[in-house]
C-alpha positions as CSV (number, residue, x, y, z in Angstrom):
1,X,-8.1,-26.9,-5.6
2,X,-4.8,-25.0,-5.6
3,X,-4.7,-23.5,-9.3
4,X,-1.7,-24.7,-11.8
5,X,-1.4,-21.5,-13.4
6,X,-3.1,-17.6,-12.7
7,X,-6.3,-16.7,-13.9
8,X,-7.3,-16.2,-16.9
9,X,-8.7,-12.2,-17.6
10,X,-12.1,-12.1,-19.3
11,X,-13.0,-8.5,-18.0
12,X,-11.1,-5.8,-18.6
13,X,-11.7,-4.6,-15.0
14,X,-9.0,-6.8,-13.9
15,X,-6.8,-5.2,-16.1
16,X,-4.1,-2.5,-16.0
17,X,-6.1,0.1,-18.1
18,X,-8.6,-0.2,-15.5
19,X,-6.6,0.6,-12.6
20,X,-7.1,4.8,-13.1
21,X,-10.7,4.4,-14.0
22,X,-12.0,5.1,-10.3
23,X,-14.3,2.0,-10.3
24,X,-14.2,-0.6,-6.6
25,X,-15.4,-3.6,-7.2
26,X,-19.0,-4.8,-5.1
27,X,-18.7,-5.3,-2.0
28,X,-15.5,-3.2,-1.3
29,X,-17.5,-0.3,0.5
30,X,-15.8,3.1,0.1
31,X,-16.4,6.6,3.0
32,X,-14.7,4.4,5.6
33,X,-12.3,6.5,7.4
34,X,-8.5,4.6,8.6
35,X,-8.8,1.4,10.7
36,X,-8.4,1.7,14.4
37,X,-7.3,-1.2,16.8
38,X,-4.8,-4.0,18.2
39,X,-3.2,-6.2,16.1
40,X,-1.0,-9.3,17.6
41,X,1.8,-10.0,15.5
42,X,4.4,-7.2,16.7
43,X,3.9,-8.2,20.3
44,X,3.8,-11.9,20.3
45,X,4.0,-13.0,16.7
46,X,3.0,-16.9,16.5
47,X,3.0,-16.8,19.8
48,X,-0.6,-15.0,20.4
49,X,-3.3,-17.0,22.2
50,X,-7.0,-17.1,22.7
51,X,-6.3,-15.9,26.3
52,X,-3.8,-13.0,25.6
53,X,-6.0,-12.0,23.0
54,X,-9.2,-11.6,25.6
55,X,-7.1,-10.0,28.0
56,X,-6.2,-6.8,25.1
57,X,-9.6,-7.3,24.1
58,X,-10.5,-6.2,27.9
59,X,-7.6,-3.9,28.5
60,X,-9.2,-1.8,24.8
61,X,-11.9,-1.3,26.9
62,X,-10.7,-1.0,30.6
63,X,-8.4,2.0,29.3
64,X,-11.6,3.7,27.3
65,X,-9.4,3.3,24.0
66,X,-12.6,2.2,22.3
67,X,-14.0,5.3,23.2
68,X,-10.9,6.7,21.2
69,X,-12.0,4.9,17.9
70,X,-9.6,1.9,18.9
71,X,-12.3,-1.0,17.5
72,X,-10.6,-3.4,15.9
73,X,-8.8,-6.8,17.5
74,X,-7.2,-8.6,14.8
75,X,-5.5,-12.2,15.1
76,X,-2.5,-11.8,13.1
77,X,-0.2,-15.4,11.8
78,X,0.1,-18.5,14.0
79,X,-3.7,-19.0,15.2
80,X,-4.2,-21.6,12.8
81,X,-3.7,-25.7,12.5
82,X,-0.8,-25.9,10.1
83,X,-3.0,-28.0,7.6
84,X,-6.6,-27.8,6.6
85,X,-9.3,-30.2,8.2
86,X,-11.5,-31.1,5.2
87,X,-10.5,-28.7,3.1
88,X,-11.3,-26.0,5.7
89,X,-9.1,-23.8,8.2
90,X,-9.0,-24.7,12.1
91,X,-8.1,-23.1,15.2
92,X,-5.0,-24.5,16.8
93,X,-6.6,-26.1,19.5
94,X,-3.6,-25.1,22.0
95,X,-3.5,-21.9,21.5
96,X,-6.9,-21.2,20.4
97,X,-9.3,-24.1,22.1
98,X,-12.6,-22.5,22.3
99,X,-12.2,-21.6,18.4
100,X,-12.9,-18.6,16.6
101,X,-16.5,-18.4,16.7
102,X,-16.3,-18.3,20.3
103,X,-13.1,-15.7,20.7
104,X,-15.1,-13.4,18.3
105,X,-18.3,-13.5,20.2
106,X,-16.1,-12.8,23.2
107,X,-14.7,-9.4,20.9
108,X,-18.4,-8.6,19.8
109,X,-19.6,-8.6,23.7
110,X,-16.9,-6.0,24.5
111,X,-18.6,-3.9,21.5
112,X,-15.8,-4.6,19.7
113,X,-14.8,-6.0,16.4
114,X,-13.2,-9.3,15.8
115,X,-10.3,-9.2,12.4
116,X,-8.2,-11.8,11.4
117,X,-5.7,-13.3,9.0
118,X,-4.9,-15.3,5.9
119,X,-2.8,-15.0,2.7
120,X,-3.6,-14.8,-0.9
121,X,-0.8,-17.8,-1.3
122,X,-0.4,-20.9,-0.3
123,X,1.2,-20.9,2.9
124,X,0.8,-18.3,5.5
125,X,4.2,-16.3,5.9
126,X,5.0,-18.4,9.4
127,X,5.1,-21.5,6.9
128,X,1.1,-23.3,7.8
129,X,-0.1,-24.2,4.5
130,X,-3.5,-22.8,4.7
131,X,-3.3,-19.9,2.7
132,X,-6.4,-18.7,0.6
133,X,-5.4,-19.9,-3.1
134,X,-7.9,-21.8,-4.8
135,X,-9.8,-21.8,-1.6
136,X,-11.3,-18.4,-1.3
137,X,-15.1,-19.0,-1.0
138,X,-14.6,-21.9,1.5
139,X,-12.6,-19.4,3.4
140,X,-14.8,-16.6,2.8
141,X,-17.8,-18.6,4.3
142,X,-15.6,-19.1,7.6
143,X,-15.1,-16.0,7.9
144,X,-18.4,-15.0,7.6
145,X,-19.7,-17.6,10.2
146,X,-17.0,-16.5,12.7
147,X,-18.2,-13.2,12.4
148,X,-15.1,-11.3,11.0
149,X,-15.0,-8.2,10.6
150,X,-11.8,-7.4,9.7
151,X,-9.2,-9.3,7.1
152,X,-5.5,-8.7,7.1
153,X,-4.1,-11.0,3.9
154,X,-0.5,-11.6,3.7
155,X,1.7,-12.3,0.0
156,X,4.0,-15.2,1.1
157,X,3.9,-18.2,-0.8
158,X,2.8,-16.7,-3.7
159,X,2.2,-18.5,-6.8
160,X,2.5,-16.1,-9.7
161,X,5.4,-13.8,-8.3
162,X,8.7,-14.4,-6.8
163,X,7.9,-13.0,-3.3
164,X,8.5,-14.1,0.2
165,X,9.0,-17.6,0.3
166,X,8.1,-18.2,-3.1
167,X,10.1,-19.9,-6.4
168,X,12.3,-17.3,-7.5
169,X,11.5,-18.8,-11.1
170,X,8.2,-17.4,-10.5
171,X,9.8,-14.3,-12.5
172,X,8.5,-16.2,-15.6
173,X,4.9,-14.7,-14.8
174,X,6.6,-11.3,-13.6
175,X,8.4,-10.0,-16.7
176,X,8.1,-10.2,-20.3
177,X,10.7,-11.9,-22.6
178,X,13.3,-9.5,-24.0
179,X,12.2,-8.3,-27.5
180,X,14.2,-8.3,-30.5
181,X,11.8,-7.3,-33.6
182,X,7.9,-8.1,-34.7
183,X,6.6,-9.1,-38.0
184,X,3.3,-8.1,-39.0
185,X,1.7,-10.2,-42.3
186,X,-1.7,-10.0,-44.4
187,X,-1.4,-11.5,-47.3
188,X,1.3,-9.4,-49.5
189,X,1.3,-6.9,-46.7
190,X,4.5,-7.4,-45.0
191,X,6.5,-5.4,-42.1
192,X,9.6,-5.8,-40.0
193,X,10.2,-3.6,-37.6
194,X,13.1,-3.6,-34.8
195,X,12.7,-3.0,-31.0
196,X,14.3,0.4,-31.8
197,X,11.7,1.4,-34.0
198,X,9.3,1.0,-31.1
199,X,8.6,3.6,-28.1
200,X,9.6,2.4,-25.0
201,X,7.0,3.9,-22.9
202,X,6.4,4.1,-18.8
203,X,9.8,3.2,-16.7
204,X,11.6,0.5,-15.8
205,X,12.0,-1.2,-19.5
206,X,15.3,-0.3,-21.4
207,X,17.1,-1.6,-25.2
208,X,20.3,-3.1,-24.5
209,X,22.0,-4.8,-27.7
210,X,19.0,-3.9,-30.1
211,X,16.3,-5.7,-28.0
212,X,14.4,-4.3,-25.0
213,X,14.3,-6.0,-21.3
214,X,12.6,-5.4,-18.2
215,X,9.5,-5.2,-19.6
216,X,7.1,-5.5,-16.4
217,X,6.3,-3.6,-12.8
218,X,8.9,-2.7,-10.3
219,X,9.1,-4.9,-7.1
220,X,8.3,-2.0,-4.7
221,X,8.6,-4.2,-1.6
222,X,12.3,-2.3,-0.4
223,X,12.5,1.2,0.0
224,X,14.4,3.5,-3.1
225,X,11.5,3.2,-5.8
226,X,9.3,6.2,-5.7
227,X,5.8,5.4,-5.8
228,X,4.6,8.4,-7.9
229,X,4.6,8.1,-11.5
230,X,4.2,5.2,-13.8
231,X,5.2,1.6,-12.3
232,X,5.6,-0.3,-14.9
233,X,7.2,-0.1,-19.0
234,X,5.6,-0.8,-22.5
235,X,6.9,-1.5,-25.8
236,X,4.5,0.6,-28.0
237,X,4.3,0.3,-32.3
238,X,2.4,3.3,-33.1
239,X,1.3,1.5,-37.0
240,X,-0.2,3.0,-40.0
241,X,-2.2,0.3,-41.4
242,X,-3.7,0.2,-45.4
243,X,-7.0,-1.7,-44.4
244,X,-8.7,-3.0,-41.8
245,X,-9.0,-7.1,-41.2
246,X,-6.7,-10.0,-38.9
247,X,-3.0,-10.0,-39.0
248,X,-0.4,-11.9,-38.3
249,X,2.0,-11.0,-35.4
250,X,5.5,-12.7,-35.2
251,X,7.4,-12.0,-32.0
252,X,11.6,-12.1,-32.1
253,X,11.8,-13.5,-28.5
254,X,14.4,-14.8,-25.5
255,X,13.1,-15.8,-22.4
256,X,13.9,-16.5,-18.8
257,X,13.3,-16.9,-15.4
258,X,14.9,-13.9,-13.9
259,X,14.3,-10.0,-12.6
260,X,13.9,-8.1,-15.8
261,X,13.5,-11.2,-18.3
262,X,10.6,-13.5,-18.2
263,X,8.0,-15.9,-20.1
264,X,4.6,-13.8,-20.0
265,X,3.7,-11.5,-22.5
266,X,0.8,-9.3,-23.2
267,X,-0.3,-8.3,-26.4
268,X,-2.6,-5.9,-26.9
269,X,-4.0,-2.7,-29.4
270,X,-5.5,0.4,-28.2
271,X,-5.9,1.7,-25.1
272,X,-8.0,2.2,-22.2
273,X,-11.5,0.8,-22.3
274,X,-11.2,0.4,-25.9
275,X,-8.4,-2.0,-25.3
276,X,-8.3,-5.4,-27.4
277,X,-6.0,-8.1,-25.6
278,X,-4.4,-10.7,-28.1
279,X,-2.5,-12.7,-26.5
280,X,-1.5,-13.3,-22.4
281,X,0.4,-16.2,-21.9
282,X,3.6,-17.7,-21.5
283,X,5.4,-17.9,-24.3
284,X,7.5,-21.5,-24.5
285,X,11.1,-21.0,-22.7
286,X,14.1,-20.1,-25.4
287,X,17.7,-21.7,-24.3
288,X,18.5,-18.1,-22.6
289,X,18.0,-14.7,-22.5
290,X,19.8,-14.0,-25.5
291,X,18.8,-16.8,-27.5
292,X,16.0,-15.1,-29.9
293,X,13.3,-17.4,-31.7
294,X,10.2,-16.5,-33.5
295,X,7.0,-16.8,-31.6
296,X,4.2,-18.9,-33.3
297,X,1.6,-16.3,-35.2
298,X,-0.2,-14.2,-33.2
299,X,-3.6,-13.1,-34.4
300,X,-4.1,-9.7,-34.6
301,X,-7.3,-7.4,-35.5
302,X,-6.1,-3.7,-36.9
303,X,-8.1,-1.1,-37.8
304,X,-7.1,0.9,-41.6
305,X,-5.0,3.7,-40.5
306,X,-3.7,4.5,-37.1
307,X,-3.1,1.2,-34.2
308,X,-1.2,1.6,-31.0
309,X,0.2,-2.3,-30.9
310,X,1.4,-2.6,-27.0
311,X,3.8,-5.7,-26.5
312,X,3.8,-5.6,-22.2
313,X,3.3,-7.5,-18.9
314,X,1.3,-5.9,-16.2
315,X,0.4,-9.4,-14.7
316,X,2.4,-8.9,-11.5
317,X,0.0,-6.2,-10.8
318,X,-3.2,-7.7,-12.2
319,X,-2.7,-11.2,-10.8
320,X,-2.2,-9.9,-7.4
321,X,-5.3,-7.8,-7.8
322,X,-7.1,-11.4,-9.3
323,X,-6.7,-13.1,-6.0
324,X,-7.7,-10.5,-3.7
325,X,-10.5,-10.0,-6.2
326,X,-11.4,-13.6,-5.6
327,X,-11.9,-13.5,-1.5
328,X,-13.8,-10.1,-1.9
329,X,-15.9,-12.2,-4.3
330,X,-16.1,-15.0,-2.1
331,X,-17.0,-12.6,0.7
332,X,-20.1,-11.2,-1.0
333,X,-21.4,-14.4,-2.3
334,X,-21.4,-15.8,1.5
335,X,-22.7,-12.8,2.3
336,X,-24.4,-10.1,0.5
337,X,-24.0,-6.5,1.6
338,X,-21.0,-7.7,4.1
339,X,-19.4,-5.5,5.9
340,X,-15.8,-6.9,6.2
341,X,-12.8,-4.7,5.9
342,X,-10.1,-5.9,3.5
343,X,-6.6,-4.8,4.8
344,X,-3.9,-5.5,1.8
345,X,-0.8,-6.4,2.9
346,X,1.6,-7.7,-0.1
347,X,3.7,-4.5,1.3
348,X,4.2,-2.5,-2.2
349,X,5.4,-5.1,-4.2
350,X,3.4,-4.5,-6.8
351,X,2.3,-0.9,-6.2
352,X,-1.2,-1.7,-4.9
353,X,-1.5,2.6,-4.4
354,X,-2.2,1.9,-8.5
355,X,-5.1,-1.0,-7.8
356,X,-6.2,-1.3,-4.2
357,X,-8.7,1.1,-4.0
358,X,-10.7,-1.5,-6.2
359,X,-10.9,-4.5,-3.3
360,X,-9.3,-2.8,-0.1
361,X,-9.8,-0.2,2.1
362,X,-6.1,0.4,2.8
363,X,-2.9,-0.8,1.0
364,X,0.7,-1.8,2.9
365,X,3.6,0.0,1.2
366,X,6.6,-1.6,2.2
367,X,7.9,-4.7,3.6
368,X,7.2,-5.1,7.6
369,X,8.0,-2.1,9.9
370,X,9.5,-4.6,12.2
371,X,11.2,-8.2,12.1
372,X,11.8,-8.1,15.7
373,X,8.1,-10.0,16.3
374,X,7.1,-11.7,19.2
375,X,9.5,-10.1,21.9
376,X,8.1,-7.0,23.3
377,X,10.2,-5.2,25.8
378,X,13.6,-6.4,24.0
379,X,16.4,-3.8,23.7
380,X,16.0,-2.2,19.8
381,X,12.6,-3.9,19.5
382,X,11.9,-0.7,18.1
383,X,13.9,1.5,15.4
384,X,13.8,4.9,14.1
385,X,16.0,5.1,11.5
386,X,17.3,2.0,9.2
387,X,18.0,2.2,5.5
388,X,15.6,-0.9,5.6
389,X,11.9,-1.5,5.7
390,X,11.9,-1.9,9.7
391,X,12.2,2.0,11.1
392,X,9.7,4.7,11.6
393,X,11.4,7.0,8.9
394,X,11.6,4.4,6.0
395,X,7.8,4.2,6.3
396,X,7.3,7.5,6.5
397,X,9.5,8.8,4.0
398,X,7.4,6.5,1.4
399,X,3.9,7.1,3.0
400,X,4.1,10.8,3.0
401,X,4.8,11.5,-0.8
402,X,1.4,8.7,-1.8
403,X,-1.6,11.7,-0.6
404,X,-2.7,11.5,-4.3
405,X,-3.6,7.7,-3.6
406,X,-5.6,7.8,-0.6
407,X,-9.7,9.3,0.1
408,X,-12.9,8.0,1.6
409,X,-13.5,7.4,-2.0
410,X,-10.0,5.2,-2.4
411,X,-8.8,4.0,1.0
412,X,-5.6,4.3,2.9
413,X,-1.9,4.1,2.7
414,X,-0.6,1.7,5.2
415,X,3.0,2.1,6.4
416,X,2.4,-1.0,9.2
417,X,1.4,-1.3,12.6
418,X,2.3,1.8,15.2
419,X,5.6,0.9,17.0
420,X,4.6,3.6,19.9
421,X,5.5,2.1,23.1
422,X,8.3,-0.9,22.2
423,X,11.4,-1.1,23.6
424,X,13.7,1.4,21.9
425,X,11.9,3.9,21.2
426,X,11.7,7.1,23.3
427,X,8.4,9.0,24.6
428,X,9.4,11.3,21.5
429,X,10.1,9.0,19.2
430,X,6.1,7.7,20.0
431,X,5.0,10.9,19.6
432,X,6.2,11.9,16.4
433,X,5.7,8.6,14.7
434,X,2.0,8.7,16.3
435,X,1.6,12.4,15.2
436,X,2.9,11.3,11.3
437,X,0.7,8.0,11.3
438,X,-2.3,10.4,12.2
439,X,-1.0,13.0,9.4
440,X,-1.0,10.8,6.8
441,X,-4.5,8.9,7.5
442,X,-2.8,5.6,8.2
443,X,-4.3,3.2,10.0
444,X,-3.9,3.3,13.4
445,X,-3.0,-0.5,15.2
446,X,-1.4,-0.9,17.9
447,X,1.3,-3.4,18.4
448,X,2.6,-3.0,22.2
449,X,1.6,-5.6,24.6
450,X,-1.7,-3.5,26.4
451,X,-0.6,-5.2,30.0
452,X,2.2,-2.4,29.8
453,X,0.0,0.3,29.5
454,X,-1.7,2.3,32.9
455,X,-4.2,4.7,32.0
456,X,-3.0,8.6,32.5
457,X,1.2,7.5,31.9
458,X,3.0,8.1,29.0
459,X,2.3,5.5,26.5
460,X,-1.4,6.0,27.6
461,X,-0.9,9.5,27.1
462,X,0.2,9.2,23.2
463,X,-2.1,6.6,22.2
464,X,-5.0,8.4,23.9
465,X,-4.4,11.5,22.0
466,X,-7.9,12.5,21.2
467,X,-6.6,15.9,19.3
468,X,-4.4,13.2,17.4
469,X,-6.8,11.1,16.8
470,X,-8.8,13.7,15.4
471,X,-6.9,14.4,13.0
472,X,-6.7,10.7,11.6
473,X,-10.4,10.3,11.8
474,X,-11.3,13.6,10.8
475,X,-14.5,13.6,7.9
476,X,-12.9,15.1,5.0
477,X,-10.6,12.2,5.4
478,X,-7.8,14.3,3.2
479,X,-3.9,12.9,3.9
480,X,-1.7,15.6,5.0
481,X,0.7,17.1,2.0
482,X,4.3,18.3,2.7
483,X,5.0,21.3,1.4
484,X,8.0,22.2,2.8
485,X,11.4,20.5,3.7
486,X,14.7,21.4,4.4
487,X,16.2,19.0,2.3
488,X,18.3,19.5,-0.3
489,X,18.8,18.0,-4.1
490,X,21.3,15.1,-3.4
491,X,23.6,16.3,-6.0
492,X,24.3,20.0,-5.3
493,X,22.9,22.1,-2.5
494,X,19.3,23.5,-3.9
495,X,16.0,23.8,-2.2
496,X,13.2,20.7,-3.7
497,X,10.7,22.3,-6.2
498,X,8.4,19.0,-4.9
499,X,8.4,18.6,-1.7
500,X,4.6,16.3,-2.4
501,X,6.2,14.1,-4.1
502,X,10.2,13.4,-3.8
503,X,11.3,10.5,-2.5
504,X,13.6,11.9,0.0
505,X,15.5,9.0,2.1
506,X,18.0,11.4,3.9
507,X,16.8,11.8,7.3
508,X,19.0,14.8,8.2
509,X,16.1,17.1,7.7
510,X,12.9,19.1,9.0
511,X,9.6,18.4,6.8
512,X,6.2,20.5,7.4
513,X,2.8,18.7,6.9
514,X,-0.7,20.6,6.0
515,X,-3.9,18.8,6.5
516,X,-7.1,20.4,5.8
517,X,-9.3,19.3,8.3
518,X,-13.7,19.7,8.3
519,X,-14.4,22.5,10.0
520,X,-11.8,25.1,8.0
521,X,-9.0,24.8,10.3
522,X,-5.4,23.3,9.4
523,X,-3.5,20.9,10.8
524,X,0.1,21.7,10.6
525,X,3.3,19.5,11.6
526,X,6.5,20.3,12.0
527,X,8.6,16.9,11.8
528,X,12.3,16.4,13.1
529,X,13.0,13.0,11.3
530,X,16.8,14.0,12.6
531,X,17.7,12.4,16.1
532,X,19.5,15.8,16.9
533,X,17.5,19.1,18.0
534,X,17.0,21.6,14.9
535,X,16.7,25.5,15.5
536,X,16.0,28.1,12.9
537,X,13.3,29.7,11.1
538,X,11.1,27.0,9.8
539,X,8.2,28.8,8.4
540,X,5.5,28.6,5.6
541,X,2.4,31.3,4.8
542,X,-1.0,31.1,3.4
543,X,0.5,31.4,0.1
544,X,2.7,28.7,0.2
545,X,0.2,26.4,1.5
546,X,-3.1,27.7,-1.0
547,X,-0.3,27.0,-3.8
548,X,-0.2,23.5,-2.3
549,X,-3.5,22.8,-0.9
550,X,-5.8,25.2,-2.9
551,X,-9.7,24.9,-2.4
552,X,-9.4,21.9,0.0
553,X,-9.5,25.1,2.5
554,X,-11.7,27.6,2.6
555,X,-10.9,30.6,0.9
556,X,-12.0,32.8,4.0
557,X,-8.8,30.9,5.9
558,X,-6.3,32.0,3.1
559,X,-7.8,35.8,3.6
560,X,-8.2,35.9,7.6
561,X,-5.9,38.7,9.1
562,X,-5.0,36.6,12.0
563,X,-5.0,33.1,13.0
564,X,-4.9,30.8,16.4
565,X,-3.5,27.9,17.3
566,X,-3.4,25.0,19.5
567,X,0.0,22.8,20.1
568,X,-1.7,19.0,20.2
569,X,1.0,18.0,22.5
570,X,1.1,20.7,24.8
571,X,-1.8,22.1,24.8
572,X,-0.5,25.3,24.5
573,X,-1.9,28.3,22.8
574,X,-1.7,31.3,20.7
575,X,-1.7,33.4,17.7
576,X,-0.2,34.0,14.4
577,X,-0.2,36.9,12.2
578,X,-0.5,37.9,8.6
579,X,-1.0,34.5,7.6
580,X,3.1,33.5,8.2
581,X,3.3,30.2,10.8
582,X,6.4,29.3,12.1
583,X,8.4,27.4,14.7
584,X,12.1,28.2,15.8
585,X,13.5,24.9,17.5
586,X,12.0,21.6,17.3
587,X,13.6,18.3,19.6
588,X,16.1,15.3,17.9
589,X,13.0,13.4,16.6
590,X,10.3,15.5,17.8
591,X,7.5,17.8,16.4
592,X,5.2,20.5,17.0
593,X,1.9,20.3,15.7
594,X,-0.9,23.0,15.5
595,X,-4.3,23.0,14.7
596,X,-4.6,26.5,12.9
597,X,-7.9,28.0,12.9
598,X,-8.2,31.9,11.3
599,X,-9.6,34.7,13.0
600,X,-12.4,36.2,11.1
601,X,-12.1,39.9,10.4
């Protein structure tokens, strides 16, 4: 059942040209604000059981975090036998004897809701080789019979790209063959043009030597690729033809299985829904990357006059999209009008901000926050700053810049599970990284082991934030924007013209957060991302943040002569006048945050 090679597009609304039509697929139900819950893996990684997941199940609800919004208890990798029984996934009968039915009843009695976890390859990333591919409706029906709620799917072990655990030759699919020339041919009609005489459009393509390479999407799974603007490079023939009919396309071609150089091309003419695909296949392997051939004809239909010929592979991103396509699928033919909530975790690797909307309701962005699983309570479980994936401020500095990705009418960037609470990482550390998770919409799962927590101490305390909380959950379900930092341009010492969307990985710095919120108020956050305390005049106005935020406020809060506010950590009160809000000193990785609500006349 395990397919020999990806899918094969027939609708278009697999396709790239799809991805910005607004369109979710059936079944993916949109107005769902951010997830809220417990998820196993950071606490005890393979090593969760049907008995430690009752007792969090009953600690949600002993310390009232249900109440809070906290729903969701989600079995994360290891709770499966490592090889299906009849073609079907088990319950490791050690860890998990009752089986899932039962532990999810157990959930659902707490009022509660039961998640777990599969992958769209073939193994799971802990190595059990029950991942979903080419078994996606007889997983979909388990699911459905356990009464899941909640789906987290992992990216190991995938087939068509070279991620985690997977064949590193699985570049072929990933990138298209560097281009030398085309040939186009109708009877006497005859052109040659060179990859110079193309347009290289998009990013991440280049000609080197008179052909072009690293045709295909950026791997986004490390931090230092900025997820705003186009993912992904095109060679593009802009072609004046004399009559309309079937050509023939000859490709110049070298091939390989490598970053930047594979086997799979796309051929296509026109654009958007009026786009004609050609060819999408591999194309047989040349002796190396620099050993050109001539493809076998392609035919081609062109209209007389004007053709945009587009020579590309977007397959990293559409395959991907394929195979979660085919458990939501699965999902709603086990189950019309289901309810289940797909979490997408294949952690940015091939931009899923572009495409997840369409089958998820929230979309990892980078690798794993942490790869220090399974041993709560160790020294530096926790980290605030790494130039890595695994830190507080590497998520952030990614998740904050994606707000044009994420709505009720999208879904949510995820930047991971909440480290708030493990081991090496301070009461203010929690806080902040609480306060920017709330900010920015993400979802909010816990990873601590609950048995630590006491109702009314500190890590109660920050995970119990109702005001937080508020924020995250809050109707209009807009992610904050920053609008301000103190950072610099990296190469001389100028203020950022773009604070929304630079990719700013220097964590020397203060940034300022606006969030609209329902009932005309604004939530605003002042972030330390430094570890040492920061005075001075940090400060934005009503113009600064109408210039930013526009109608998403009422225009009565951009004219109000006076304003108050509440600190959501302090509780402390006050006021603020002629519409300018500013803080003077803010703790090494702190914050103040203040709902702002205006004064009328």
């Amino acid at each position: 059942m395990i397919p020999t090679e990806p899918s094969k597009i027939s609708d278009n609304k697999y396709h790239f040209d799809s991805f910005t039509n607004g369109k979710a697929f059936e079944g993916n139900k949109k107005d769902r604000l951010p997830a809220m819950g417990w998820n196993s893996w950071n606490a005890f990684g393979s090593g969760n059981t049907e008995a430690l997941t009752k007792i969090m199940a009953d600690k949600i609800v002993e310390l009232g975090l249900d109440k809070l919004g906290y729903k969701y208890v989600v079995l994360d990798d290891g709770c499966y036998k490592s090889e299906r029984e009849d073609g079907k996934l088990a319950n490791e009968p050690v860890k998990f004897p009752s089986g899932f039915k039962a532990l999810s009843d157990y959930v659902h009695k707490r009022g509660l809701k039961f998640g777990m976890y599969n992958d769209i390859g073939t193994n799971l990333c802990a190595g059990a080789a029950v991942g979903t591919c080419g078994f996606e409706k007889t997983d979909a029906k388990s699911y459905i019979d356990w009464g899941v709620d909640f789906l987290k799917i992992d990216n190991c072990y995938y087939l068509w790209d070279n991620a985690t655990f997977s064949n590193p030759e699985n570049a072929k699919y990933v990138f298209a063959p560097n281009l030398r020339q085309i040939q186009l041919k109708k009877g006497e009609f005859c052109i040659l043009l060179n990859a110079d005489k193309g347009i290289l459009q998009g990013r991440g393509a280049c000609l080197k030597d008179g052909y072009t390479t690293g045709i295909g999407t950026f791997d986004g799974t490390n931090t230092g690729t900025s997820p705003v603007g186009p993912m992904s490079g095109e060679l593009v023939f802009d072609l004046d033809i004399p009559e309309e009919g079937e050509y023939e396309l000859t490709v110049n071609y070298a091939t390989a299985r490598q970053n930047g150089c594979g086997e799979w091309l796309q051929v296509a003419v026109g654009t958007g829904d009026n786009t004609l695909y050609f060819y999408d296949n591999l194309l047989p392997a040349t002796d190396s990357p620099e050993a050109f051939k001539n493809s076998d004809p392609i035919k081609i239909s062109l209209k007389a006059g004007y053709n945009k010929l587009r020579l590309m592979n977007h397959r990293r991103q559409e395959n991907t999209l394929c195979s979660y396509a085919a458990m939501l699928e699965g999902l709603n033919e086990a189950k019309p009008g289901h309810d289940v909530l797909l979490s997408l975790c294949e952690w940015g690797k091939t931009m899923p901000q572009n495409w997840g909307y369409k089958v998820g309701n929230s979309w990892r962005i980078l690798n794993d926050i942490t790869f220090r699983v399974g041993r709560d309570g160790d020294p530096g479980f926790g980290e605030w700053t790494d130039p890595g994936t695994p830190s507080v401020t590497s998520q952030y500095n990614k998740a904050v810049i994606m707000d044009q990705f994420a709505g009720l009418d999208k879904g949510w960037n995820d930047p991971d599970m909440l480290m708030v609470g493990m081991t090496g990482m301070t009461t203010q550390m929690s806080q902040t990284h609480f306060t920017m998770w709330c900010m920015m919409n993400s979802p909010l799962m816990l990873g601590l082991d609950l048995r630590r927590v006491t109702k009314g101490d500190e890590l109660y305390n920050t995970i119990a934030n109702a005001d937080l909380i508020a924020l995250n959950q809050d109707p209009l379900g807009i992610q904050a924007k920053r609008i301000f930092t103190t950072a610099t341009k990296a190469d001389r010492d100028e203020p950022i013209e773009s604070p929304d969307t630079a990719y700013i990985t220097d964590c020397d710095r203060v940034d300022i957060l606006a969030k609209p919120l329902a009932d005309g108020s604004l939530a605003l956050s002042f972030l330390n991302l430094s570890k040492e305390k920061k005075c001075g005049n940090f400060a934005v106005d009503t113009g600064l943040i109408k210039s930013f935020l526009g109608n998403r406020l009422p225009e009565n809060f951009y004219k109000a002569p006076s304003f108050r506010f509440r600190n959501l950590w302090t509780g402390q009160t006050g006021s603020f006048e002629k519409g300018l809000f500013s803080v003077n000193e803010i703790e090494g990785c702190g914050n103040v945050t203040l709902k702002i609500t205006p004064v009328e006349g």
